[in-house]
C-alpha positions in Angstrom: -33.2 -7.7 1.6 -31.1 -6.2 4.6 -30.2 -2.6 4.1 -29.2 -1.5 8.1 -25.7 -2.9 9.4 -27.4 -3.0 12.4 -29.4 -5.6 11.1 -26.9 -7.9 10.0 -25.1 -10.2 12.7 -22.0 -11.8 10.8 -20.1 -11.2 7.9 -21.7 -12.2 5.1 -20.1 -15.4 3.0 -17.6 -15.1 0.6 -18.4 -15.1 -3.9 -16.7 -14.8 -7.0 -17.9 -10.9 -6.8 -18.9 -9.1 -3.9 -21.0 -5.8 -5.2 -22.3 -2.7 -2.5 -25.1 -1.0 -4.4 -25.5 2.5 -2.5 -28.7 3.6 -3.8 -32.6 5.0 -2.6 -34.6 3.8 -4.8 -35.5 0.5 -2.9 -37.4 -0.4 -6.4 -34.0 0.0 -8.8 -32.1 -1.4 -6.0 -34.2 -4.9 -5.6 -34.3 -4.9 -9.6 -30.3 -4.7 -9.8 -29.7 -7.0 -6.7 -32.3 -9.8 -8.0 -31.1 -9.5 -11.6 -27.0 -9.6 -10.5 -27.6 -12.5 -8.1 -29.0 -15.1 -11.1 -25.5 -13.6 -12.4 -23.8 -14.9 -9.6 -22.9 -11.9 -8.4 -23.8 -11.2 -4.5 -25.3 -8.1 -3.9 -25.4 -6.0 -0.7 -27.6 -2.5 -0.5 -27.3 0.4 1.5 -30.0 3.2 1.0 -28.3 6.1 2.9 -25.2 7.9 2.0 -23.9 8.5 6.0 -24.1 4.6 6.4 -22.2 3.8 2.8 -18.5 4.1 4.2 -19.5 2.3 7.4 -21.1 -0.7 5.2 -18.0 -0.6 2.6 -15.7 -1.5 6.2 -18.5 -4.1 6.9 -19.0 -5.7 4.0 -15.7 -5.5 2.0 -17.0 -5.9 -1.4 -14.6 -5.9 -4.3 -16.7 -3.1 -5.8 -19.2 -0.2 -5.2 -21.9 1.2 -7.2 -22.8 4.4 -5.8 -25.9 6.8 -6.3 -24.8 10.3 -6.8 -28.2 12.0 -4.6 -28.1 10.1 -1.4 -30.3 11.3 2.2 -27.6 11.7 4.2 -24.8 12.3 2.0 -24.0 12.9 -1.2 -22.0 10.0 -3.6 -19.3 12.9 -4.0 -18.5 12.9 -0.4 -18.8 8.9 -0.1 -16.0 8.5 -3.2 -13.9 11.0 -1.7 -13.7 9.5 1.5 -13.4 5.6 -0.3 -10.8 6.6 -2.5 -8.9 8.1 0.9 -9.7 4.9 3.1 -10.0 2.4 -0.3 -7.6 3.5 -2.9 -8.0 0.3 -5.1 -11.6 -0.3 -4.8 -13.7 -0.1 -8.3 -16.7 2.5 -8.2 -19.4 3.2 -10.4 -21.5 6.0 -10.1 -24.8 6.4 -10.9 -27.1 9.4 -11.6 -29.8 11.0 -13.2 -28.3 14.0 -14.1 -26.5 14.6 -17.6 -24.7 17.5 -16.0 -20.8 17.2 -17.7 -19.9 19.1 -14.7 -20.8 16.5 -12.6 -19.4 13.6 -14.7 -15.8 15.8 -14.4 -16.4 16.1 -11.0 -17.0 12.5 -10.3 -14.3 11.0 -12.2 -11.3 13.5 -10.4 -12.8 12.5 -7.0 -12.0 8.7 -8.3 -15.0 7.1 -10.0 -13.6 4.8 -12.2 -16.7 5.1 -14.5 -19.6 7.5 -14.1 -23.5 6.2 -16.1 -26.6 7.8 -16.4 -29.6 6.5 -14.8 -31.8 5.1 -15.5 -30.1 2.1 -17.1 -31.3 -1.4 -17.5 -29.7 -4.0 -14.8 -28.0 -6.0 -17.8 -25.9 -2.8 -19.4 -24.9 -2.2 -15.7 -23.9 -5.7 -15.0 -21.7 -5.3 -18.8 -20.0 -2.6 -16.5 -19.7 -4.0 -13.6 -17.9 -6.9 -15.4 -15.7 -4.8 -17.9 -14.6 -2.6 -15.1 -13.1 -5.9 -13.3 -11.7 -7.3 -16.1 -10.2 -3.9 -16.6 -9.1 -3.5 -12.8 -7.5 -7.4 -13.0 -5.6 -6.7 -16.0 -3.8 -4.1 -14.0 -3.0 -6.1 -10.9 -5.4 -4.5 -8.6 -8.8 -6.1 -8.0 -9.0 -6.4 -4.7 -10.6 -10.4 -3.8 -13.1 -10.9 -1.9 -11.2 -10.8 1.5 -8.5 -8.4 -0.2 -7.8 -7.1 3.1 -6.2 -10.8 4.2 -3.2 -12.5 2.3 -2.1 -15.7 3.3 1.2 -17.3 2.0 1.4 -20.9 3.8 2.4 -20.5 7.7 2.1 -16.4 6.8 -1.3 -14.4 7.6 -1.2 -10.5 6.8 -4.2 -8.8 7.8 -4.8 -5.5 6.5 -8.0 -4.6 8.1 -6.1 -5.5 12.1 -2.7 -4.6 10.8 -1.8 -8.1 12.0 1.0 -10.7 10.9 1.4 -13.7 12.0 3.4 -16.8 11.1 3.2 -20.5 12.3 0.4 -18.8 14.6 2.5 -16.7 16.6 1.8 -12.9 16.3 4.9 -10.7 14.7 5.2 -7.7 16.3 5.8 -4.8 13.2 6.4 -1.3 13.1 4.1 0.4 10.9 6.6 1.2 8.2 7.5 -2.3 8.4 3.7 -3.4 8.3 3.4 -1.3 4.9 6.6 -2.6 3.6 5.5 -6.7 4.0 2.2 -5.6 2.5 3.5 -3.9 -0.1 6.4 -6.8 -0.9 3.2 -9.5 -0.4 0.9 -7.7 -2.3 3.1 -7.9 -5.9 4.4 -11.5 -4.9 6.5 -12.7 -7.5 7.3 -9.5 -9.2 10.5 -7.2 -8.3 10.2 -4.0 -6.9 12.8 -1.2 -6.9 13.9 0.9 -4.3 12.4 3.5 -5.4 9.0 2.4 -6.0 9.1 0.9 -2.4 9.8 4.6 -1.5 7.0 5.7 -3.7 4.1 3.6 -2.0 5.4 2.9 1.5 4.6 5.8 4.2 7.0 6.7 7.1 10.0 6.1 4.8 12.4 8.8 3.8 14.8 9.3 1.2 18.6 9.4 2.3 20.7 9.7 -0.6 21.5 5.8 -0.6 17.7 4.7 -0.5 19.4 2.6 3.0 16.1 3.4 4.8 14.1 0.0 2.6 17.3 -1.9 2.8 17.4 -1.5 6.7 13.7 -2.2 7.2 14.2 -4.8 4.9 16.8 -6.6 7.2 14.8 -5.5 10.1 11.5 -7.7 8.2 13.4 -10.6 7.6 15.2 -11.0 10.9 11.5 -11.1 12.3 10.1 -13.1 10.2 12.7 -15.9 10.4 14.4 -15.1 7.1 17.9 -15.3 7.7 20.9 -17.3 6.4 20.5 -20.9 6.2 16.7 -20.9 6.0 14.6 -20.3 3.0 15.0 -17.3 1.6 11.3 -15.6 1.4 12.1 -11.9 0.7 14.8 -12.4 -2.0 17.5 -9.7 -3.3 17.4 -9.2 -7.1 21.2 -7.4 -7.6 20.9 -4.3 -9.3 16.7 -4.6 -9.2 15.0 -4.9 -5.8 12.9 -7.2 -3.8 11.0 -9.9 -4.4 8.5 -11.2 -2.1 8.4 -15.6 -2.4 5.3 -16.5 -2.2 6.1 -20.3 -2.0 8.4 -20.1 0.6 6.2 -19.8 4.0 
């Protein structure tokens, strides 16, 4: 089993559930990854805390399961810094102590579900699999390359901050980058004005909420949807936007 990114030479291939165990115990970690694989679930383990956020960028799995006493760094630090660079991405965290400080402490720093160790591979697989049905009832598990969205002739890539449509690259502002990813992210479902406020950065309140409209125009003029094509990010009167999906 590979535990150093420097050892690894590609990007490993895409499953129905991509899991980073962050955990020392080399034993517990081989016994999880061995008994989650005949699961069909594709395991990846890191042993040191200072390489977990590095790994999470490398690996992009659609959830972590992360050791609370780490060399290197602690799995306080590592889900604060996910939860600033990942905000959607599900994490366990393991430990040994039965501290309730601790479990407080874990879960307000953005675990989304904090056991005690040790715990036998099958109840943490029960977890692993109630916390994704839990996270996809809600919208939000993020797929296996949930940094990439592709709608037809349309390619959003998170990770590069890269559009591109019919293969030529769309050049975006940032707010305008976080708008279409926002839009593309909830296709098929209306968002207000406000809550495009509420989620986009580097857009301000003006009284009138013109700022989304504008970039709104500004999005569609460069993507192509204007009058007399299709019409890909719709107007719902008195609602929002909606975001086509079909249409590209």
């Amino acid at each position: 089993m590979q535990t150093d990114i420097a050892e690894e030479t590609e990007a490993p291939a895409s499953a129905d559930l991509s899991v980073l165990l962050v955990e020392d115990d080399r034993r517990l970690a081989d016994l999880v990854a061995e008994y989650m694989s005949r699961h069909g679930i594709e395991v990846h383990c890191e042993t040191r805390g200072d390489r977990a956020c590095a790994r999470v960028s490398f690996v992009r799995p659609q959830l972590v399961i992360l050791d609370l006493m780490l060399p290197g760094k602690d799995g306080f630090a590592i889900c604060r810094e996910l939860r600033a660079s990942h905000p959607n991405l599900p994490i366990i965290m393991l430990t040994a102590r039965d501290e309730d400080f601790d479990r407080v402490l874990g879960l307000e720093l953005g675990a989304d579900n904090y056991l005690q160790k040790p715990i036998e591979p099958r109840v943490l697989l029960a977890h692993v699999r109630a916390l994704m049905r839990r996270v996809e009832s809600r919208g939000e598990a993020p797929a296996a390359n949930h940094e990439r969205l592709v709608f037809g002739a349309l390619t959003i890539d998170h990770a590069a901050r890269e559009v591109t449509l019919a293969g030529q690259r769309i050049e975006l502002s940032a707010s305008e980058f976080d708008l279409l990813w926002l839009l593309a992210r909830h296709a098929g479902q209306v968002l207000s004005r406000d809550e495009i406020l509420h989620h986009v950065r580097n857009l301000e309140y003006d009284g009138v909420n013109r700022s989304v409209d504008y970039r709104i125009f500004r999005l569609r003029r460069k993507l192509g949807d204007e009058n007399g094509g299709p019409e890909r990010i719709k107007t719902i009167r008195g609602a929002g936007y909606l975001f086509a999906a079909g249409s590209w």
